[in-house]
C-alpha positions in Angstrom: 0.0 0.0 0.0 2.7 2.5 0.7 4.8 1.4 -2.3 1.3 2.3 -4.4 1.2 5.4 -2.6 4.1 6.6 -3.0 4.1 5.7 -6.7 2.0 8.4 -7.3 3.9 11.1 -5.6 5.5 13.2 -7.8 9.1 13.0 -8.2 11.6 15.5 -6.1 14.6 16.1 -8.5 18.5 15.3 -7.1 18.7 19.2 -7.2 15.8 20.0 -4.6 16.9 17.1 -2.7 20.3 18.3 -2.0 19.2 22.1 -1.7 16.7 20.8 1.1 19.4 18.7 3.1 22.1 21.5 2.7 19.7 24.0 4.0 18.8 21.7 7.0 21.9 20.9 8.1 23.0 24.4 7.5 20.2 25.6 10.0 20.6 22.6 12.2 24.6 24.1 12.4 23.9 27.2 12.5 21.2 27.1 15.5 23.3 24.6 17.4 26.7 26.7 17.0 24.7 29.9 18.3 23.1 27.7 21.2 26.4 26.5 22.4 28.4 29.6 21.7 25.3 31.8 24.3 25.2 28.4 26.5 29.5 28.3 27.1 29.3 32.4 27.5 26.3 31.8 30.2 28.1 29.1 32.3 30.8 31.7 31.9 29.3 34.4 33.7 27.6 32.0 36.4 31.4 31.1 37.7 32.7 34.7 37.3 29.4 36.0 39.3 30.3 33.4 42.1 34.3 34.2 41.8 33.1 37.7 42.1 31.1 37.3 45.0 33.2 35.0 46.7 36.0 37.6 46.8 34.8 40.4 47.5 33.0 38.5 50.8 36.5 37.2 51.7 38.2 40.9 51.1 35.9 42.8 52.6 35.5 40.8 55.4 39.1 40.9 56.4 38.7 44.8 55.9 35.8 45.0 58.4 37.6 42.5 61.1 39.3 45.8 62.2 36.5 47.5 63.0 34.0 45.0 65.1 34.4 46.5 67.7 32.3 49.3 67.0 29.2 48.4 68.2 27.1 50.5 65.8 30.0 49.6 63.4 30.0 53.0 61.1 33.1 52.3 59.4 32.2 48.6 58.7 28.9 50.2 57.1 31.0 53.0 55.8 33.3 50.5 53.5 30.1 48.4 52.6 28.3 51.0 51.1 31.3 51.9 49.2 31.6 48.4 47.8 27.9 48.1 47.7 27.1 51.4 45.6 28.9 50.5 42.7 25.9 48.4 41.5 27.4 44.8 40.7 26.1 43.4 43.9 22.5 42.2 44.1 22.5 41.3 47.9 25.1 42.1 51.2 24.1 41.0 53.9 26.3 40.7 58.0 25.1 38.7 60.3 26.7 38.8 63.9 27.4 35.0 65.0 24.3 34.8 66.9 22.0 35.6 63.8 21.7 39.2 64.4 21.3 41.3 61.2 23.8 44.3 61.4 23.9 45.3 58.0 21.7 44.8 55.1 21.7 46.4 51.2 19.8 45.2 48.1 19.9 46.4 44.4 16.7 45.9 41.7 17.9 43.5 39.2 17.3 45.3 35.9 17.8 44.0 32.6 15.7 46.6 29.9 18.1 45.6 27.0 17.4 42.3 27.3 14.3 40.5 25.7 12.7 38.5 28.5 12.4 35.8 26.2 15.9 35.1 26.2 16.7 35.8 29.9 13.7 32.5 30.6 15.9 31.0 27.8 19.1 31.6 29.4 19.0 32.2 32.7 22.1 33.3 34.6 21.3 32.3 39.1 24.4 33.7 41.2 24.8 31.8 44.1 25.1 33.7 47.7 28.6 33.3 48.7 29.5 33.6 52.3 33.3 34.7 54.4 34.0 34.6 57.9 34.5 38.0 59.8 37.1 37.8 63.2 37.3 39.6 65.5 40.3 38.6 67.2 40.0 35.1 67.8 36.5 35.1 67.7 33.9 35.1 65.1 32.1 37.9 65.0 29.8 36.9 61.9 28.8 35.9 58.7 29.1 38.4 55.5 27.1 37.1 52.4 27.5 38.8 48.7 25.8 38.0 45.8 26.7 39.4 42.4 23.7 41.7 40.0 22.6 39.2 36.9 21.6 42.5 35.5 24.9 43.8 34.0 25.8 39.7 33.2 22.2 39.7 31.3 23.8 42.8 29.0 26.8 41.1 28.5 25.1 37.6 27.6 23.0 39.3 25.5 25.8 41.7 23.5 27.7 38.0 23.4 24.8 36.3 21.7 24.1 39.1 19.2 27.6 39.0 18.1 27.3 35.2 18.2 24.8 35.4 15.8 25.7 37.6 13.2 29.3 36.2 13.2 27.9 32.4 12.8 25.2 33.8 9.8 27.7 35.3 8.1 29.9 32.1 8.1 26.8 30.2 7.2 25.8 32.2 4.3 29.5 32.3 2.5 29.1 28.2 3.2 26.2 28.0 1.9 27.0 29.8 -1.0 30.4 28.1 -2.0 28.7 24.3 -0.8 25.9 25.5 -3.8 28.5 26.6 -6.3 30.0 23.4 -5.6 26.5 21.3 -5.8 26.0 23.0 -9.2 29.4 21.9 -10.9 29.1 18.2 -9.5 24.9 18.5 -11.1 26.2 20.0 -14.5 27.2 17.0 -15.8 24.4 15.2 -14.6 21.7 18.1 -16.3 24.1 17.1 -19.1 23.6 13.3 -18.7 20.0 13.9 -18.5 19.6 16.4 -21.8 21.3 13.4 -23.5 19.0 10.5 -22.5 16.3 12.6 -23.5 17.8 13.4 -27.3 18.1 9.8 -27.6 14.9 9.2 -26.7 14.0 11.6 -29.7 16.3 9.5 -31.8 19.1 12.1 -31.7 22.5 10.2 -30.7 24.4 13.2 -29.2 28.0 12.7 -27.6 29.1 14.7 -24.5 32.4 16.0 -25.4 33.2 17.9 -22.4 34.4 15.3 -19.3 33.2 16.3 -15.8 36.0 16.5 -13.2 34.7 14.1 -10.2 36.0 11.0 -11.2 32.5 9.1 -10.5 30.4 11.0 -12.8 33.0 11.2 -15.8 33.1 7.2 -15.8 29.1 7.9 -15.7 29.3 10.0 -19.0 31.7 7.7 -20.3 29.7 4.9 -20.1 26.8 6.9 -21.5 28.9 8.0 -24.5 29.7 4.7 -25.3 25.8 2.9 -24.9 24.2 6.3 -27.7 27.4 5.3 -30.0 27.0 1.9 -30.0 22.9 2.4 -30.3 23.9 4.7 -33.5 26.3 2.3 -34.8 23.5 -0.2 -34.9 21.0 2.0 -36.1 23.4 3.0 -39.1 24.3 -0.7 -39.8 20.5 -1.5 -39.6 19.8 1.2 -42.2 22.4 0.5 -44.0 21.3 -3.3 -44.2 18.0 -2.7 -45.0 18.7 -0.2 -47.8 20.6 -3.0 -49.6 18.0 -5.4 -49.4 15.1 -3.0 -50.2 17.3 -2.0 -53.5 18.3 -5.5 -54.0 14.7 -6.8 -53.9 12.6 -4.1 -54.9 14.5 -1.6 -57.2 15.4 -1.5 -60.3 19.2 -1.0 -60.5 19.1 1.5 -63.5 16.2 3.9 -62.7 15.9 3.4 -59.1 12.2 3.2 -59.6 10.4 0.2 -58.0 10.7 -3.2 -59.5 7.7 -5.9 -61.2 7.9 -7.7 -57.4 7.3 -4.4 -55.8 4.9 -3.4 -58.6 2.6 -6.2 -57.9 2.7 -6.1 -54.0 1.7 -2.8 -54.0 -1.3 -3.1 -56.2 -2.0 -5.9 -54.0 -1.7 -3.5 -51.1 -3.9 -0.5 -53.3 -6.8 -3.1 -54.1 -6.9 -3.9 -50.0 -7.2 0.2 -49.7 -9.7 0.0 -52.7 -12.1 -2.5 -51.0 -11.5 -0.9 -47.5 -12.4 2.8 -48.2 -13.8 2.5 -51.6 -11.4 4.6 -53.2 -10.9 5.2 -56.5 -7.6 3.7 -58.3 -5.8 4.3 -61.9 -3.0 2.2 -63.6 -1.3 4.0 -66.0 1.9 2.4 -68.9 4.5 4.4 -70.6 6.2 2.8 -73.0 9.8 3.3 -74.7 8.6 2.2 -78.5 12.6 2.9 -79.7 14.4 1.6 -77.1 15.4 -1.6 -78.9 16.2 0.3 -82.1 18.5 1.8 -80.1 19.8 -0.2 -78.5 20.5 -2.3 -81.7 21.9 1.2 -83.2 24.3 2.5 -80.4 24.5 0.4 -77.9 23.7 -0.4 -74.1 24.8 3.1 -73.1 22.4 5.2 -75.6 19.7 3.0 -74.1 20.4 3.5 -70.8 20.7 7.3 -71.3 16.9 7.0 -73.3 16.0 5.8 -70.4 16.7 7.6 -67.7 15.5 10.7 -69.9 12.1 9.3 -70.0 12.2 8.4 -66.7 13.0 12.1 -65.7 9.7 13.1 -67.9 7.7 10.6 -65.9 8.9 11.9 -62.9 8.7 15.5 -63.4 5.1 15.3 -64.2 3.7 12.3 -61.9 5.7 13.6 -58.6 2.8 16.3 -58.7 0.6 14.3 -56.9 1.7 12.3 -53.9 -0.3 9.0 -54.4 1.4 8.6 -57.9 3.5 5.7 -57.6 5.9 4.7 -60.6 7.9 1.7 -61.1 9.7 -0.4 -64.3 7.8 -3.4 -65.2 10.8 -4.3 -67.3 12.3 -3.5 -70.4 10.9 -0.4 -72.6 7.2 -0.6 -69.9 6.8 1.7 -67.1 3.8 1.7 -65.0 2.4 3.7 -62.1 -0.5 3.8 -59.6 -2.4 6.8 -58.2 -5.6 7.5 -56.0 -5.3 11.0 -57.6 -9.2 11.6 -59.1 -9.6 11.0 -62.5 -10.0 14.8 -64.0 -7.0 16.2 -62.4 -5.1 12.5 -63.2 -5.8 12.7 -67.1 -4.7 16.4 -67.4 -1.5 15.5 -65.7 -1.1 12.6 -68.4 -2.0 15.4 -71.5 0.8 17.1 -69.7 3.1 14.2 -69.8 2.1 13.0 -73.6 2.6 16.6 -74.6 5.8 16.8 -72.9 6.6 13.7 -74.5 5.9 14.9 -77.9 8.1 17.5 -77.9 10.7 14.7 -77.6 10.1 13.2 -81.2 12.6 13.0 -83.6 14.3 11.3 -86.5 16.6 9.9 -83.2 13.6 8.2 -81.9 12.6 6.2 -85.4 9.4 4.9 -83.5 8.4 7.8 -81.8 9.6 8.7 -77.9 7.0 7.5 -76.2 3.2 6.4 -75.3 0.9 6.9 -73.0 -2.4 5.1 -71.9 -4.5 5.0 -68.3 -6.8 2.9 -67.0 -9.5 3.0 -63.9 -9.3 -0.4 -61.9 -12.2 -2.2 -61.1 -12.6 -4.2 -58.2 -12.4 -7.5 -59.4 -9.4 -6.4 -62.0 -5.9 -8.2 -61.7 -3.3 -6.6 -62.3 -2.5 -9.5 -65.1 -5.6 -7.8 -66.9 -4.6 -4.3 -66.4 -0.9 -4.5 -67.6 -2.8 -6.7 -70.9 -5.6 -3.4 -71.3 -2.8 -1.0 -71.2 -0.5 -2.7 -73.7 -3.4 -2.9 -76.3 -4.2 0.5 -75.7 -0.2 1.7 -76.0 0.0 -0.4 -79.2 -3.6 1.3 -80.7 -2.1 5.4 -79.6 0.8 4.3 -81.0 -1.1 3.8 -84.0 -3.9 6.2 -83.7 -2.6 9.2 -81.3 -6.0 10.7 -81.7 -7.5 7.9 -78.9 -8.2 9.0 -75.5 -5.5 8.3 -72.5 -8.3 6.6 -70.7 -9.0 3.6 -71.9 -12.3 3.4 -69.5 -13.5 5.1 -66.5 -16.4 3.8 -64.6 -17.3 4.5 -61.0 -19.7 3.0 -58.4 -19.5 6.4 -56.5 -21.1 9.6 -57.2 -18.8 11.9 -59.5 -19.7 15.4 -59.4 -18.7 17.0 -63.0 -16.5 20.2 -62.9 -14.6 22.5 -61.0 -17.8 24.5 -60.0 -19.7 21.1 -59.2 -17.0 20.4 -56.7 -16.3 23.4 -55.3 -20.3 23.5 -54.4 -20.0 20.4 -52.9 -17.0 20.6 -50.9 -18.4 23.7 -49.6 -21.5 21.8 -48.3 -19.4 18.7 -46.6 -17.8 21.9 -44.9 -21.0 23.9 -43.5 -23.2 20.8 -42.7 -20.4 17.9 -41.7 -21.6 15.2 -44.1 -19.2 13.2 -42.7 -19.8 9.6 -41.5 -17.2 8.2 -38.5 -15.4 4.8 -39.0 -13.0 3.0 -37.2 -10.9 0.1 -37.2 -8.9 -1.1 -34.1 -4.9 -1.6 -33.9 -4.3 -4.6 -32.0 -1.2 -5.9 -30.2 0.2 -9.0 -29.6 -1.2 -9.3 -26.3 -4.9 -9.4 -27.6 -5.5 -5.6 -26.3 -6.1 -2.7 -28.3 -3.0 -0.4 -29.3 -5.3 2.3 -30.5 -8.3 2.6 -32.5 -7.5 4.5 -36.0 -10.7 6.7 -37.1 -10.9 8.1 -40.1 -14.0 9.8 -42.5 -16.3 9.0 -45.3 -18.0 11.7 -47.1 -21.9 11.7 -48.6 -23.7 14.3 -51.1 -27.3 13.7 -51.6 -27.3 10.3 -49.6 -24.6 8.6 -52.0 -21.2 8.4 -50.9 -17.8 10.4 -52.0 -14.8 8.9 -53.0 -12.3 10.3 -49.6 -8.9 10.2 -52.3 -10.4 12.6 -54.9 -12.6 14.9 -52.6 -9.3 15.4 -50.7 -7.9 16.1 -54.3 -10.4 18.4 -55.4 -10.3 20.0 -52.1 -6.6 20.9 -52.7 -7.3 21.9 -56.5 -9.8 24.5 -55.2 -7.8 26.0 -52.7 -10.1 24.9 -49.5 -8.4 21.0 -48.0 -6.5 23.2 -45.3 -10.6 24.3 -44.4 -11.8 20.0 -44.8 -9.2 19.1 -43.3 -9.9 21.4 -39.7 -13.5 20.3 -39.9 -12.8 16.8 -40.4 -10.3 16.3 -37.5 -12.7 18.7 -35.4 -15.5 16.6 -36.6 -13.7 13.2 -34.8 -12.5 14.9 -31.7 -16.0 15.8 -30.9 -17.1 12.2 -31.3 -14.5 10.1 -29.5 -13.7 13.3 -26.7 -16.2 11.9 -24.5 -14.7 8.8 -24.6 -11.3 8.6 -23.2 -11.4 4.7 -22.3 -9.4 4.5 -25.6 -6.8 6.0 -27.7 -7.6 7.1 -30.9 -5.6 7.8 -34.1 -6.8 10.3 -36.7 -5.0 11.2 -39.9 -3.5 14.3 -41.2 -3.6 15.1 -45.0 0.0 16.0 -46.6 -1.2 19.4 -47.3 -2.1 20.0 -43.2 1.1 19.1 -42.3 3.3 21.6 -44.8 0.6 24.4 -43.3 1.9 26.7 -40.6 -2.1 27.9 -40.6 -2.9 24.3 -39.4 -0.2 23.6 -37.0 -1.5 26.7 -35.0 -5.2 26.3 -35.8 -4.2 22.3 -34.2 -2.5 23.7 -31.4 -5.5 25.8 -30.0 -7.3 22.4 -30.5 -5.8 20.6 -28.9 -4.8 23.0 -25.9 -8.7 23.3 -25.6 -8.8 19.4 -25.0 -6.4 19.3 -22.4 -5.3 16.0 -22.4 -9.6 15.2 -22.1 -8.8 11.9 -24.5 -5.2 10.1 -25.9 -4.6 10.9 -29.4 -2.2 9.2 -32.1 -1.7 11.0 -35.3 -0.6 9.5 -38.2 1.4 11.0 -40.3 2.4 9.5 -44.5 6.0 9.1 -45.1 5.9 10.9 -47.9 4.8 14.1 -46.1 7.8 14.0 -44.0 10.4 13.5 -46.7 8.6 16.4 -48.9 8.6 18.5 -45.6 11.1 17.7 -42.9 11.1 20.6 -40.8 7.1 21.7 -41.2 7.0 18.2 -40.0 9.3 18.6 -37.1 7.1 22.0 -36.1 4.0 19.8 -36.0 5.7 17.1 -34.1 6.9 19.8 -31.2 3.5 20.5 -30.9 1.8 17.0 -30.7 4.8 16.0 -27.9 3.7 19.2 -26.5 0.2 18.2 -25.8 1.1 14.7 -24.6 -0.3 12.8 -27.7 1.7 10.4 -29.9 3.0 10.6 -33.4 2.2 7.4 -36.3 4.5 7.5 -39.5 2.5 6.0 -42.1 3.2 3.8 -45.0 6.8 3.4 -43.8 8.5 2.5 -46.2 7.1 3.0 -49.1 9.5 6.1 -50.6 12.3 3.7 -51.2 14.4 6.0 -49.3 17.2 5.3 -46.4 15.2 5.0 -43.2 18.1 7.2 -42.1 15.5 9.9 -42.1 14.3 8.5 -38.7 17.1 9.6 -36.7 16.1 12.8 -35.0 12.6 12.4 -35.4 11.0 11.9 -31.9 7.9 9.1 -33.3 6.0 6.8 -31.5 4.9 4.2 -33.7 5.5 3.4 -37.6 3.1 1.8 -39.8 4.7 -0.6 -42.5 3.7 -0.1 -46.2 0.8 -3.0 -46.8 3.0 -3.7 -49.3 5.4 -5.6 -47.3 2.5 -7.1 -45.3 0.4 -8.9 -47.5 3.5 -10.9 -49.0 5.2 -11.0 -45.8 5.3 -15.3 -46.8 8.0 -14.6 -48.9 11.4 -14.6 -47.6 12.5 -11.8 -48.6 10.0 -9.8 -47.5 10.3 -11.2 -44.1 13.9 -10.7 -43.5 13.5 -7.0 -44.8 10.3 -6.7 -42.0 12.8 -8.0 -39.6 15.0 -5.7 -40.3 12.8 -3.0 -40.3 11.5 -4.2 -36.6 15.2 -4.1 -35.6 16.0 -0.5 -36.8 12.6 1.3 -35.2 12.7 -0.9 -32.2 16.2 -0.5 -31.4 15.3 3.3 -31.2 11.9 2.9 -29.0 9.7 3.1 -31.9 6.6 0.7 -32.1 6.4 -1.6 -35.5 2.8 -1.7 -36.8 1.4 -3.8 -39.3 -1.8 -3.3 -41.6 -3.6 -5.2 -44.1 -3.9 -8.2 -42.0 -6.1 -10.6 -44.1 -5.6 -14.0 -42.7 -4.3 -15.8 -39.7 -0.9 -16.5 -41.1 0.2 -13.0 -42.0 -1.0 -12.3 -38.5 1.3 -15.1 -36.8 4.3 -13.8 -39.7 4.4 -10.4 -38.5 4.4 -11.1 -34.9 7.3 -13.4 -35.8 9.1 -11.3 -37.1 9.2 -8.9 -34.4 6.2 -6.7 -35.6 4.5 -4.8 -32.1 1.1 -4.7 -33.4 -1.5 -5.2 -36.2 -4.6 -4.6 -38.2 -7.0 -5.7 -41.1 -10.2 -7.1 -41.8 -8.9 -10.8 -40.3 -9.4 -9.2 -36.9 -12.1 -6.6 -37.6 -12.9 -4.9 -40.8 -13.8 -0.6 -40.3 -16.6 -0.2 -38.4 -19.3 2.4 -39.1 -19.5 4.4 -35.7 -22.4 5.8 -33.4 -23.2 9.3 -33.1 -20.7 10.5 -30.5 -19.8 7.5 -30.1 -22.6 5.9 -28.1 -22.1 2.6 -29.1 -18.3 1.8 -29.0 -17.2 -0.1 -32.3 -15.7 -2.4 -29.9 -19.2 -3.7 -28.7 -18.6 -4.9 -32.2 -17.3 -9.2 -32.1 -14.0 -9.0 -33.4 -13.3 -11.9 -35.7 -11.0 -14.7 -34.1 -9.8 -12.3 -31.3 -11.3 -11.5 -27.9 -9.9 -8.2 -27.2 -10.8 -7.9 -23.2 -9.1 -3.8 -22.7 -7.4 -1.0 -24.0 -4.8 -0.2 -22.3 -3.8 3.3 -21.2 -0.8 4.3 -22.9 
């Protein structure tokens, strides 16, 4: 019970802790010096009063011996009063030997300098001291003196002031050179401290400066040594993965991705397709004089016609951030996009026209072709790639042919700008938005967090989320969807904080310094009400590093967590981790849905290894069947998510009914568990 108690105390820092015991044994010295400094001065002037009084008894007893036979004893009285007047007796008092009282003096006992507090703290009791007085051989009587406390008060009293202001000063300069030295030897540990929390962030700093106590710099040695040997790890990691990933899934000319990677990730797209009902395109370029020239000049021209094609293609599809282009092989090239299909076939006029203007008697069959295609759900991608080619080989023939070769959709399609600009505007004002959800679950059959996300209706038929988004950003107004989306599914899962919830930001939100302070204010307004996770694409944080840095400051600063997205999916070096203070990362589906292969596995492995070797969390989606499930947990993966274990869930208004009420196929997920 105590231990649980005093769990949740908060923490008292090294610093406080050693400022509190310095100050209490300064005050414990400094009161106990002053008390024995005023004590040793008291029992000083208690034995000087009774010295005092015990010789002036004796001397002026011997004085008055000569005179006892006076029997009214006037110069006896005489020399007492002499004494006696001087004011540092108290009490005189002679008494013949049979008890008669011959003379008799008494002085007030004042003190007015002196607090009466410290005269009951200190008191000062002169005894009565007592001499014999002859007279001849006989004794004529007893003379008692006893000294005035008053004047030994004022002296005590001077002694103790002193005392004090002597023993402060000392104090103080010890106090202040004990804290200078308190601060040197907790430098290096403020030091220590900054550094644990960099590498936390997945910054690997060294401290170059050693401290001087030979304890702490074996500390900071040792400290030095664990962040380089995590970095060297992390680099070797990287460096490992990046081979296999080019290995595996590049093409060694281009850099592009390969056939393997091409058809896991339209494996991966169709999974998206069927999930969110979005809308996806497959679009071929092909190099119809490559093998002319190749037979003409050689494997060098070929390569160089090429990689000029390639820049085209890249030039024109890096526009939009969900175009995703690889080399099926040969003279093909091939790409994917979510883009909608209006703003995707003037980007491929702009491509064919660009394309054009690369004819010449160089090129004896022309430059190039291009033709684009709508997937259907039930399409393979065997059929696609065979649409495509006849359609390259007819506009290779008859240019005049359209670039799409069909387009059919099974969700409303607003035509034109203005259609979609009206209707944009309306999900906007009146929050036509519908809440789904679909849980992440860990390893340990409890829920990670529970990703929500958006699907959007006009006149009671639904939107397609990819190219609303896209027409959103063509008309200048996502930032404005975007802010009412997210605000739209904090207001339904804020009353709900048994969970944590993740919600997605768009690529355009996160390159917006508009957002990150409009996201700020929202979330300073929630005030830590419900636990947050926001997911963030890869590709948002190589196009904009330090916007996404900004936006990460401010999530940590709220206490919510950050998600990369699609990790892995650039084909870049996941160097780009290292200084980016993340959470969890989300695996491409591409790697998950053909995680049987052995590659694949190795290279999830791998990936595990790098994130979790920097206190990252490895998720993985587009879970369809029991065995991926058991082959990403294998290989090292934290937590997962798919239709195997729950397909999206529509949600209640506000959240009533939680989508975890919901059975979840082949899992009994008994809590969430606070992270």
């Amino acid at each position: 019970m105590v231990h649980k108690f005093r769990g949740k105390l908060p923490g008292i820092s090294l610093r406080a802790q050693l400022h509190l015991l310095i100050m209490l044994v300064a005050v414990f010295t400094f009161a106990f010096s002053l008390y024995i400094s005023v004590q040793s001065t008291q029992h000083y002037l208690n034995t000087q009063m009774k010295s005092h009084a015990q010789d002036t008894a004796t001397s002026l007893g011997l004085s008055m011996s000569a005179y006892m036979d006076d029997p009214d004893l006037v110069i006896a009285k005489t020399m007492v009063s002499a004494i006696f007047d001087s004011g540092y007796y108290a009490e005189l008092e002679f008494k013949t030997s049979k008890g008669e009282v011959k003379i008799q003096k008494e002085n007030p006992i004042e003190f007015d300098e002196v607090p009466e507090w410290f005269v009951s703290w200190f008191p000062l009791n002169p005894p009565l001291q007592s001499s014999e007085v002859n007279n001849g051989w006989m004794v004529a009587g007893d003379l008692s003196v006893r000294s005035n406390p008053g004047i030994a008060y004022k002296t005590l009293w001077q002694q103790a002031k002193h005392s004090f202001y002597s023993i402060a000063l000392i104090a103080l300069i010890s106090l202040l050179v004990i804290q200078l030295i308190v601060r040197a030897v907790l430098k290096p540990l403020r030091l220590i401290e900054n550094q644990a929390i960099e590498v936390g962030k997945k910054n690997f700093l060294q401290l170059e400066k050693l401290p001087f106590t030979t304890d702490l710099r074996s500390v900071v040695k040792a400290m030095n040594a664990m962040v380089a040997n995590i970095q060297r790890s992390f680099k070797t990691l990287s460096v490992q993965a990046d081979a296999l990933q080019q290995k595996v899934f590049t093409d060694h000319l281009t850099g592009l991705g390969n056939r393997r990677l091409l058809e896991q990730r339209y494996t991966a797209e169709k999974n998206e397709q069927k999930a969110h009902d979005l809308h996806l395109h497959i679009g071929m370029m092909s190099l119809h004089s490559l093998q002319d020239i190749h037979h003409r000049q050689g494997y060098e021209a070929a390569d160089q016609y090429i990689l000029l094609a390639v820049k085209q293609f890249k030039e024109v599809l890096e526009q939009s951030a969900s175009n995703q282009l690889f080399r099926l092989g040969g003279s093909d090239f091939i790409f994917l996009s979510q883009t909608n299909a209006e703003a995707l076939e003037k980007q491929m006029q702009l491509l064919e026209t660009k394309l054009n203007l690369l004819d010449s008697v160089f090129y004896t069959n022309g430059f190039a072709s291009v033709a684009l295609m709508e997937v259907e759900p039930d399409d393979t991608l065997h059929h696609c790639l065979s649409t495509l080619d006849s359609a390259i080989i007819q506009r290779a023939q008859r240019p005049e042919l359209p670039l799409m070769v069909k387009e059919q959709s099974m969700l409303i399609k607003p035509e034109g700008r203005m259609a979609w600009h009206a209707v944009i505007k309306d999900l906007i004002q009146h929050h036509h938005f519908e809440l789904w959800a679909q849980p992440v679950v860990n390893a340990n059959k409890s829920i990670e967090y529970v990703e929500t996300f958006v699907r959007f209706y006009y006149m009671h038929s639904q939107l397609s989320t990819a190219e609303t988004y896209a027409m959103a950003e063509q008309q200048g107004i996502s930032l404005q969807l975007d802010q009412q989306v997210i605000q739209f599914i904090l207001n339904q899962v804020q009353d709900n904080p048994e969970n944590t919830y993740g919600v997605n930001l768009s690529i355009g939100s996160v390159g917006s310094a508009e957002f990150l302070q409009w996201l700020d204010k929202e979330l300073l307004q929630l005030a830590g009400q419900v636990r947050l996770v926001f997911e963030v694409s890869e590709y948002a944080i190589l196009k904009a590093p330090e916007q996404t840095k900004a936006l990460m400051e401010i999530i940590k600063r709220h206490k919510c967590k950050i998600c990369i997205e699609r990790f892995g999916a650039s084909m870049t070096t996941f160097k780009y981790l290292q200084g980016l203070n993340v959470d969890y990362v989300k695996i491409d589906g591409t790697y998950t849905s053909t995680i049987n292969d052995a590659d694949n596995q190795f290279f999830i492995k791998t990936l595990c290894q790098i994130s979790q070797g920097i206190g990252i969390k490895v998720l993985a989606p587009h879970v369809e069947c029991e065995q991926i499930m058991t082959n990403c947990f294998e290989a090292g993966v934290d937590a997962v998510q798919g239709n195997w274990l729950l397909a999206p869930q529509k949600v209640a208004q506000r959240m009533k009914k939680s989508i975890l009420t919901q059975p979840i196929i082949n899992l009994e997920l008994t809590h969430a568990p606070k992270i």
